[in-house]
Legacy VTK file of the C-alpha trace (Angstrom):
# vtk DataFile Version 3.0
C-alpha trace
ASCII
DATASET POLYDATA
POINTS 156 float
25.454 -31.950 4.318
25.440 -29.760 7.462
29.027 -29.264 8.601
27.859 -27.137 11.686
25.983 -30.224 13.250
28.726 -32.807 11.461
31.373 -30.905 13.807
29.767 -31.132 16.765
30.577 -34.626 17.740
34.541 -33.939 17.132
34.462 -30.948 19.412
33.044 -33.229 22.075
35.507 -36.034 21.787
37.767 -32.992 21.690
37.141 -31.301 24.978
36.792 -34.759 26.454
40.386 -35.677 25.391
41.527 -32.175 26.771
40.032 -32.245 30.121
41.076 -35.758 30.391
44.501 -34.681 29.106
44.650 -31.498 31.797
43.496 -34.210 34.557
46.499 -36.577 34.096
48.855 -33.540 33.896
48.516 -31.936 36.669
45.618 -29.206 35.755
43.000 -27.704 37.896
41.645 -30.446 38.930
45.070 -32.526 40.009
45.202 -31.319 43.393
48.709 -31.839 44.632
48.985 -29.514 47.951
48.680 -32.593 49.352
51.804 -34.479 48.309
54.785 -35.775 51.132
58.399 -36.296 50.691
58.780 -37.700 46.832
55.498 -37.957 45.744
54.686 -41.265 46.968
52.718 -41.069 50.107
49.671 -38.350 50.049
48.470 -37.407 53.370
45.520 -34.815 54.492
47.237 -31.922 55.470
43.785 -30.105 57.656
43.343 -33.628 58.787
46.851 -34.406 59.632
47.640 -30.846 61.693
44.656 -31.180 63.734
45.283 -34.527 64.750
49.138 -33.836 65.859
47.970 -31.118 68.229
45.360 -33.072 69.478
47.502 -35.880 70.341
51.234 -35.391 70.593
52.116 -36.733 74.223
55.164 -34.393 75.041
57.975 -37.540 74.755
60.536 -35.495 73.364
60.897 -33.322 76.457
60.300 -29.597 76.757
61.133 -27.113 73.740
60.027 -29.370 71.160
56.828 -28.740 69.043
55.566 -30.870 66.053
57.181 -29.908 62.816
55.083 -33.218 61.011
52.832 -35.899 61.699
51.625 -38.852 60.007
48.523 -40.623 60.928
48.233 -44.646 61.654
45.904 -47.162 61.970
45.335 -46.704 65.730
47.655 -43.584 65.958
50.121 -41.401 64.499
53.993 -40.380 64.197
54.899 -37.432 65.082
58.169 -35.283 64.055
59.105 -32.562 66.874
62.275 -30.051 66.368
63.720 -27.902 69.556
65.347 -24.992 68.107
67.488 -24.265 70.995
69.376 -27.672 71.155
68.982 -28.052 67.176
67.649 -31.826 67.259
64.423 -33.537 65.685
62.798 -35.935 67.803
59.992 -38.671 66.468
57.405 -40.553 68.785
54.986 -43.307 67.447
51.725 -42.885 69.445
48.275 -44.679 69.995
45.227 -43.344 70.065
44.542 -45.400 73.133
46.773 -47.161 75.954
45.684 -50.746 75.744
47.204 -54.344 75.429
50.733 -54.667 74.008
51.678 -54.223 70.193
54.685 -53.890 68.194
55.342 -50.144 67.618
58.808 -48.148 66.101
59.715 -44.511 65.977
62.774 -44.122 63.756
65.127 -41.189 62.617
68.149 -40.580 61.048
70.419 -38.326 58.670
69.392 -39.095 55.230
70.964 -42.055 54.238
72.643 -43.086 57.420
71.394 -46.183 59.871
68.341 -46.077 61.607
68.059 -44.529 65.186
65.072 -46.469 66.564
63.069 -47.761 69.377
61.450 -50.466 68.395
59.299 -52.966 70.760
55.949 -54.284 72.233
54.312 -51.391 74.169
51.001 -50.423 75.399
51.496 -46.615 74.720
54.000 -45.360 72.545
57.776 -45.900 71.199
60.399 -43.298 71.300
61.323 -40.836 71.542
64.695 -41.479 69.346
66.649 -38.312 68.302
69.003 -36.511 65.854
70.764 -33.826 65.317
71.068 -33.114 61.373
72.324 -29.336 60.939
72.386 -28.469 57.089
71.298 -32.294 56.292
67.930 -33.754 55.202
66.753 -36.294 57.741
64.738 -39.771 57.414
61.811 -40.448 59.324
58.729 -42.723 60.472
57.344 -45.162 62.682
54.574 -47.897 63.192
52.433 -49.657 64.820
51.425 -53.058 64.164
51.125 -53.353 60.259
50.496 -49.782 59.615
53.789 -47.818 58.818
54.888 -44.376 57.488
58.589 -43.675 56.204
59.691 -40.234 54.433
63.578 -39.817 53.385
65.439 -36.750 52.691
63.515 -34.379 54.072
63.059 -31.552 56.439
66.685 -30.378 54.957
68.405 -27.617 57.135
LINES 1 157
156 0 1 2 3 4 5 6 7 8 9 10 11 12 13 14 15 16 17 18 19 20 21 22 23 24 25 26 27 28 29 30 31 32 33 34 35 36 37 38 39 40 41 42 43 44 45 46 47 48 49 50 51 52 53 54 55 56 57 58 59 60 61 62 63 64 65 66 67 68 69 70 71 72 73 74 75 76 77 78 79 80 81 82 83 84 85 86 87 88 89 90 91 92 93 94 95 96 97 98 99 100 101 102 103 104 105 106 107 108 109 110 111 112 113 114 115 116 117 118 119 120 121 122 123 124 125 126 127 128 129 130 131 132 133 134 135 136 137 138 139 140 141 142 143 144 145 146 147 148 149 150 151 152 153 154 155
């Protein structure tokens, strides 16, 4: 019997089971640069940052630029911080003005209630802020059935 070509199968099945076994662990190939809050939303990150400076509207006033963004079906949320006042600020806004629709731009401490503005508009909801020195903060909005919530994060 030739062991050389009797071995060759096994060291297929072999590699296969250790790529396959590097895959589901989190090896090369498990890209996770892309992973939000607790690992349970993924988001484009190139995707995402080009599309918040594209389209933030200015809600949350003057000194606030986007610290996160989130994109919707027909929009995106979008997480602003002023440095000089300390607060975060989130507006929910659509691509385009048009007919009414239920939209929400939320914040909070981690953990505590919901500041919100929640309603039927035609352009965007919010802005709702917080101040949260040395505390995580909550986060998110909609608009219509498309949604996007992160807790306990952006902790200072």
């Amino acid at each position: 019997m030739n062991t050389k070509n009797s071995n060759m199968p096994r060291f297929w099945i072999l590699n296969a089971f250790l790529l396959s076994t590097l895959v589901a662990c989190g090896g090369p190939e498990d890209d996770r640069s892309n992973v939000i809050g607790n690992g349970n939303a993924t988001e484009e990150v190139e995707a995402e940052d080009s599309y918040s400076a594209l389209a933030y509207n200015g809600a949350c006033g003057s000194g606030y630029s986007v610290i996160d963004s989130h994109v919707l079906a027909g929009g995106a949320v979008y997480l602003t911080y002023n440095s000089s006042t300390g607060k975060n600020c989130v507006v929910t806004v659509r691509n385009t003005s048009g007919s009414r629709v239920q939209m929400c731009a939320k914040v909070s401490k981690a953990g505590a209630a919901w500041i919100q503005d929640c309603g039927s508009y035609t352009s965007y909801a919010g802005p709702v802020y917080v101040t949260a020195s040395n505390a995580c903060i909550d986060w998110g909005g909609s608009i219509g059935n498309s949604s996007f919530y992160e807790f306990g994060t952006h902790c200072g």
